[in-house]
N, C-alpha and C positions, 0 to 999 in steps of 0.2 A: 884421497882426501888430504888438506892440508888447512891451515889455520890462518887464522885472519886477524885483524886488526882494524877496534874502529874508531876508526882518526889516527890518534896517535895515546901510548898507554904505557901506565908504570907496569902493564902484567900482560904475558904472553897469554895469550888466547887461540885456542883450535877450532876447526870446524871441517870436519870430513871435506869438504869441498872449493874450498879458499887458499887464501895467500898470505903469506906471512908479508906485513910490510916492514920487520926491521929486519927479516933476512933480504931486501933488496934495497933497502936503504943505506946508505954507505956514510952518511952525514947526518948527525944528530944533534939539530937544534934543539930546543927548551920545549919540552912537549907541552900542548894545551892539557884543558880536562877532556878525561873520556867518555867518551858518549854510551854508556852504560846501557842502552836501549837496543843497541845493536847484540849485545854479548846477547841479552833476554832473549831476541828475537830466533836466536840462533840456537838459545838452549830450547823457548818454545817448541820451534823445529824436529829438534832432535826428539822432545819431549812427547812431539804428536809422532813422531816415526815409532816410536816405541808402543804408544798405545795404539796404533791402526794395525800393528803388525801382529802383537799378541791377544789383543782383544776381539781383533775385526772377526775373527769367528766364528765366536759368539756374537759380537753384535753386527752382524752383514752392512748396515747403513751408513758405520762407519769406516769401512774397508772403500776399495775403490769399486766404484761403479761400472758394473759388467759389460756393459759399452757406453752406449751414451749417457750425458750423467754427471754431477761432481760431487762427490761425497766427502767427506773427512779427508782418508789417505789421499784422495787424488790432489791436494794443494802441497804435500809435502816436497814432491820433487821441485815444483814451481820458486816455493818460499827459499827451498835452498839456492833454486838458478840465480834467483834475486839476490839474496845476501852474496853469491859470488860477485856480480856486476856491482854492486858498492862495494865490496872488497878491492875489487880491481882497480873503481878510481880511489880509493883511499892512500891506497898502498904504492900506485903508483905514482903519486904525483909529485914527488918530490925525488923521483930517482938523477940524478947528475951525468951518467951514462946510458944513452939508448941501449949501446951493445950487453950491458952490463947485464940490464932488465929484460933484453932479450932470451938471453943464457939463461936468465933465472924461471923466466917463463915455463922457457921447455926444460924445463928442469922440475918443474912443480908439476907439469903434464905429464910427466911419466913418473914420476911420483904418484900421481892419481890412476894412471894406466896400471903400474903395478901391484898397488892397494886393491883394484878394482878383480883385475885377475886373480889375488890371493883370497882375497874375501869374498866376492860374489864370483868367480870363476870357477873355484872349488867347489865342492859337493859339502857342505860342512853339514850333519844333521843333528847339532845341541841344539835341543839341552835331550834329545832324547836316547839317538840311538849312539851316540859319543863316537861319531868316526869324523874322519875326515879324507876327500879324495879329490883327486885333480882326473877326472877323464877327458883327456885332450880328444876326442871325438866329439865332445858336447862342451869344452870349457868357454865359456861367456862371462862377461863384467859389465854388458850394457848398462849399468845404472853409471858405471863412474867413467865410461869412456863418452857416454854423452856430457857428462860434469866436465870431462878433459876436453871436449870437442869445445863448447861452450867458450871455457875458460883461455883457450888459447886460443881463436879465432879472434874474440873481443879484447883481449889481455892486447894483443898485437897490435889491433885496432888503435888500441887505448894509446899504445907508446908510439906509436906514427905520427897520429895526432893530436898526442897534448896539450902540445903550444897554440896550436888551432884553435882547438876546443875550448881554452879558459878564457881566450878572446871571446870566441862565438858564444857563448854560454854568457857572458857579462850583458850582452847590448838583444837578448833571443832568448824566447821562453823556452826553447830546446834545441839542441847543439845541430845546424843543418847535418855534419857529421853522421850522429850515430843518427838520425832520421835516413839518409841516402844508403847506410850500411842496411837499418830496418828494411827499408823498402826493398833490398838488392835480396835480404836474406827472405821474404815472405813473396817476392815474384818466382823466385826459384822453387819455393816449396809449392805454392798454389799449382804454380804451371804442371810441376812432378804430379803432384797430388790429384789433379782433374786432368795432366793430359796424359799420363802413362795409361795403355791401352792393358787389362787383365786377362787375359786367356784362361781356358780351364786350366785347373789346375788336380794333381794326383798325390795323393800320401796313404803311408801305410800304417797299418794300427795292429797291436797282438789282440786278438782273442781267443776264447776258449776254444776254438777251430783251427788256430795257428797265424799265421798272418794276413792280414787280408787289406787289400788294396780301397781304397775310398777316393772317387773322382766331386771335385767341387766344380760346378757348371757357370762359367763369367762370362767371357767374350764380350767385355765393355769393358771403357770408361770413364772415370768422373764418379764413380760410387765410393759413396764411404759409409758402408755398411759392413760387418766383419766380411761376410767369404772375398768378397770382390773390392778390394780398398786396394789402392797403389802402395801404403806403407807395407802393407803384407807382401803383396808380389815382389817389391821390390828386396825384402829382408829375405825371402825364399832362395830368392836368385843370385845376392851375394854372401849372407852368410849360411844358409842352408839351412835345413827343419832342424837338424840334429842340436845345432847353437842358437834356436829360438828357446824361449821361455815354454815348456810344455803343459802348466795347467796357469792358462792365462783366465783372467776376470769373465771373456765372455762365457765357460764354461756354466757358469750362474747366470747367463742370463734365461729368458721366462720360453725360449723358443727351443733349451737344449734341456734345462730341467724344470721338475714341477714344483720342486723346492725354491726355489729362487724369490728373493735374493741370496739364501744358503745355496751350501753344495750340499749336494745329492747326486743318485743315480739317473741317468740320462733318459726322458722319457721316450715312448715309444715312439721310433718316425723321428726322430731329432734329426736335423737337419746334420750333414755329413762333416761341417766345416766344425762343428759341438768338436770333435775329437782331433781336431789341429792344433796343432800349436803355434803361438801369436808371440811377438816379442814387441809388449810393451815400453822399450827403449828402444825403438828401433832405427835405419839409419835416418829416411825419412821426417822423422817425427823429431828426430834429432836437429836437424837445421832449422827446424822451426823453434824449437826449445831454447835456441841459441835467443831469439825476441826478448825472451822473459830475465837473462845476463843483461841483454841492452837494456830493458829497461832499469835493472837494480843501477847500470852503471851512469843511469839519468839521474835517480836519488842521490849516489854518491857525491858526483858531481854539485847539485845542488847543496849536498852538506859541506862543502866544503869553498865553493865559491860563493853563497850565501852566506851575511852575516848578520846572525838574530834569529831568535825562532819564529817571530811572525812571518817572512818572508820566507822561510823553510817550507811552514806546515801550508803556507798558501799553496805554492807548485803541488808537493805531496799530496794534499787531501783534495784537491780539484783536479787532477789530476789521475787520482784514484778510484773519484768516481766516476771522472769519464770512461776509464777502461772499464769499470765496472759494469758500467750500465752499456754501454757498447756491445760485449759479451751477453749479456743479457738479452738486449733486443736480438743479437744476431742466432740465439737459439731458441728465443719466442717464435721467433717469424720464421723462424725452421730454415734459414741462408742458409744459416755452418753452425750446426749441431755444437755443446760442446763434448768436449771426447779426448780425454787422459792418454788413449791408446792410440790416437793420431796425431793427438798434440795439434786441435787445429784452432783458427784465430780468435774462435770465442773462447775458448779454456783458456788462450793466452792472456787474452783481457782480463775474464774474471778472474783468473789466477792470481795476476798482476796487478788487478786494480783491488785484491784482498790482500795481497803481501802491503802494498803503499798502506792501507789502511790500517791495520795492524801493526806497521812498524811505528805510524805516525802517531796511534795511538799511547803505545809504551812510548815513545819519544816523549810524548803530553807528562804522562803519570811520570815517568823515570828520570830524565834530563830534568825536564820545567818544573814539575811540585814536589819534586826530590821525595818520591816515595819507592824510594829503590830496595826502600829492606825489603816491602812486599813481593819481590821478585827473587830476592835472593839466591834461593835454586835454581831458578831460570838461567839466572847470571852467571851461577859456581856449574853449570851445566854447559854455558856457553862459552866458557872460558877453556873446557877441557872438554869440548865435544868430539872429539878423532877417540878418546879416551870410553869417555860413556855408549859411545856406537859399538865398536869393536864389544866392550864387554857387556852391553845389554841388547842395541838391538840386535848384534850377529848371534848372541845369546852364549860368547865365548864363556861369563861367569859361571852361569846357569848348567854349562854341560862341567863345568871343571866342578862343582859341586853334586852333581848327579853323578860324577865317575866315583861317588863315595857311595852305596849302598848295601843293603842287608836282605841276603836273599832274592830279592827283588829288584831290576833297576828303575822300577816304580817307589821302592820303599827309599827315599831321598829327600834331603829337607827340604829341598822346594816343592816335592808335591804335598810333603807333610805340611806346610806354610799352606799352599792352597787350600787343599780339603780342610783344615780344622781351625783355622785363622779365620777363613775369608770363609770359604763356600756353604759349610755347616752351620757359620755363625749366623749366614743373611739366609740360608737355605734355598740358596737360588744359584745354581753354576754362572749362569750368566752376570748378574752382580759379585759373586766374591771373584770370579775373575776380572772384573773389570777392577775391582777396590783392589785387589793383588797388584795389577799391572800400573796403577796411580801410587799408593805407599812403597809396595815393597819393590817394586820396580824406579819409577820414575822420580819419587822423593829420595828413594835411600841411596842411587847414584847422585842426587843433588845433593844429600849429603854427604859422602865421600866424595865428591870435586869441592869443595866448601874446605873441607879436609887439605885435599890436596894443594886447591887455592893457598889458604893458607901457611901449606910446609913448603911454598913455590914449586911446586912439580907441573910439569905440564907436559904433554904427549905433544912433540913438536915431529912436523916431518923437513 
């Protein structure tokens, strides 16, 4: 994760997934005003990362969807691909050295590579059982080596051709460029995705008998349904079960339990693939993901080579709803399903054509009728987001205050906060955790980055 910048700004701003543009900036003219709309967007982001992750349990519909599907959590990874691709053209365009911006690129990639290994690699279990472990037989960071894939493919892109693109981009509704890059990046994934052939396949599971082997039966394909998708066989055969994801979404779905869309016990006869493990970032689904950079780096571009907001929010919100409605039809008419866990071209659209919307929105309110105090959290969130990730959604705070207890490492002031604040008051687990996870979660790190804003501190990488 690294931080971003949007346009140009009197204040550093972070965002687990971005780019600094004055650390690759070498020259500093007279900066414009800041487009304030972007910080929101990004604290939004962050803000719904935190409530899908602690709430989705209690409320399943807003968790991600057990296969096919898009719920709440599944726009987050998206929203943030997008704010990387305007990050990228933001920050880049005014660089004076290719070689320079080069270096800084893969420099900000392995920045994300190694954030991604430390924080989702390790085993970390706060806020409960307060440990933390690296088992290099199972260490994985798929969430932030697809961000690093993303980001340095199209980053690259971007510095090859920029002088290109701000020609192509003045006299063309969209840059031939990242169109010839799209179409290069979505022929490779289709063709992977419908012509990789799935064979059976064998894994093993512990039960109360001891180990015991489970065959999944494919020998096709072109399916994309969990046992037999190309994104699985192919994450099997290079990174192996052990560095997959082991209680992936389709666990809930209505064919493995009877609880569903909760988890539960696996009902009888559940099909054999219920107890595999699935890597919802996977490589696969990864090159596809890279779409949804290209399109944020379609917005950037128009923010910055358009001048006005009428001609802004025109591209943007026509735009928005083409991808929108695009996605939509192609999962009505049952083409290409959408589906978070293959990452395939109609989740790309809806994804893509709700980020355009969404941002163009707060663009409206934030920028244009200057009603930015109402976001202010958003803002003081998205300005220190590498900062409120690490200490709320990885839940670093929540276990550093749980390593304080009495007798019990239940008896701790966050579970005291839950049960007698929230759960007792509304009498419903389900409501005071979600009003727990809005105040004392997501408001109270909007105000401590407020704070922080403030004292100028900011979590730069």
């Amino acid at each position: 994760m690294a931080e971003i910048k949007a346009d140009t700004a009197t204040h550093q701003k972070q965002l687990p997934v971005t780019v600094s543009e004055s650390d690759i900036s070498e020259q500093k003219p007279q900066k414009p005003k800041r487009v304030a709309s972007l910080d929101d967007f990004r604290g939004l982001t962050v803000a719904l990362m935190i409530l899908v992750d602690d709430a989705g349990g209690e409320w399943p519909m807003i968790g991600h969807a057990p296969w096919n599907g898009c719920n709440l959590a599944d726009f987050v990874m998206p929203f943030f691909l997008f704010i990387v691709g305007m990050a990228i053209a933001l920050s880049l365009k005014r660089i004076p050295n290719r070689l320079s911006a080069i270096k800084k690129v893969l420099l900000r990639t392995l920045k994300l590579l190694f954030w991604g290994l430390l924080l989702q690699g390790g085993y970390s279990h706060a806020p409960d059982k307060l440990t933390y472990g690296v088992d290099m037989k199972k260490i994985s960071g798929a969430a932030f080596c697809r961000i690093a894939l993303a980001y340095l493919v199209v980053a690259l892109v971007e510095i090859f051709s920029r002088g290109a693109q701000a020609k192509d981009l003045a006299s063309n509704w969209f840059s031939v460029f990242k169109l010839l890059m799209g179409a290069s990046v979505l022929v490779i994934y289709l063709s992977a995705i419908y012509g990789t052939y799935v064979p059976d396949w064998h894994f093993t599971v512990q039960s109360n008998n001891g180990t015991v082997q489970l065959t999944v039966a494919c020998g096709m394909r072109g399916k994309l349904d969990p046992p037999c998708n190309a994104v699985g066989y192919v994450d099997r055969k290079v990174l192996g079960l052990n560095h997959m994801y082991q209680h992936p979404a389709w666990k809930r779905a209505k064919a493995c339990t009877e609880n569903s869309p909760y988890e539960g016990p696996f009902r009888n006869g559940a099909p054999s693939w219920c107890y595999a493990p699935f890597e919802p970032e996977g490589i696969l689904s990864s090159i596809s993901a890279i779409l949804s950079t290209i399109i944020g780096v379609h917005f950037g571009h128009v923010l910055v080579h358009f001048k006005g907001h009428p001609a802004r929010l025109k591209h943007w919100v026509t735009m928005g709803f083409a991808l929108l409605i695009s996605g939509i039809i192609l999962h009505f008419t049952q083409a290409i399903p959408l589906n978070k866990q293959l990452y395939t071209l109609s989740y790309v659209c809806v994804t893509s054509g709700a980020a355009a919307l969404v941002f163009s929105a707060l663009y409206i309110m934030v920028d244009i009728l200057g009603l930015r105090y109402l976001f202010l959290p958003l803002e003081w969130i998205g300005m220190n987001a590498m900062f409120v990730y690490v200490m709320a959604a990885e839940g670093i705070f929540a276990g550093f205050i749980n390593g304080w207890y009495y007798d019990d490492p239940h008896n701790t002031l966050v579970y005291w906060i839950q049960k007698h604040i929230f759960v007792k008051v509304w009498h419903s687990k389900r409501v005071g955790i979600l009003l727990y996870v809005i105040f004392a979660e997501i408001l109270f790190w909007g105000i401590i980055s407020g704070i922080l804003h403030l004292l100028g501190i900011y979590w730069k990488l």
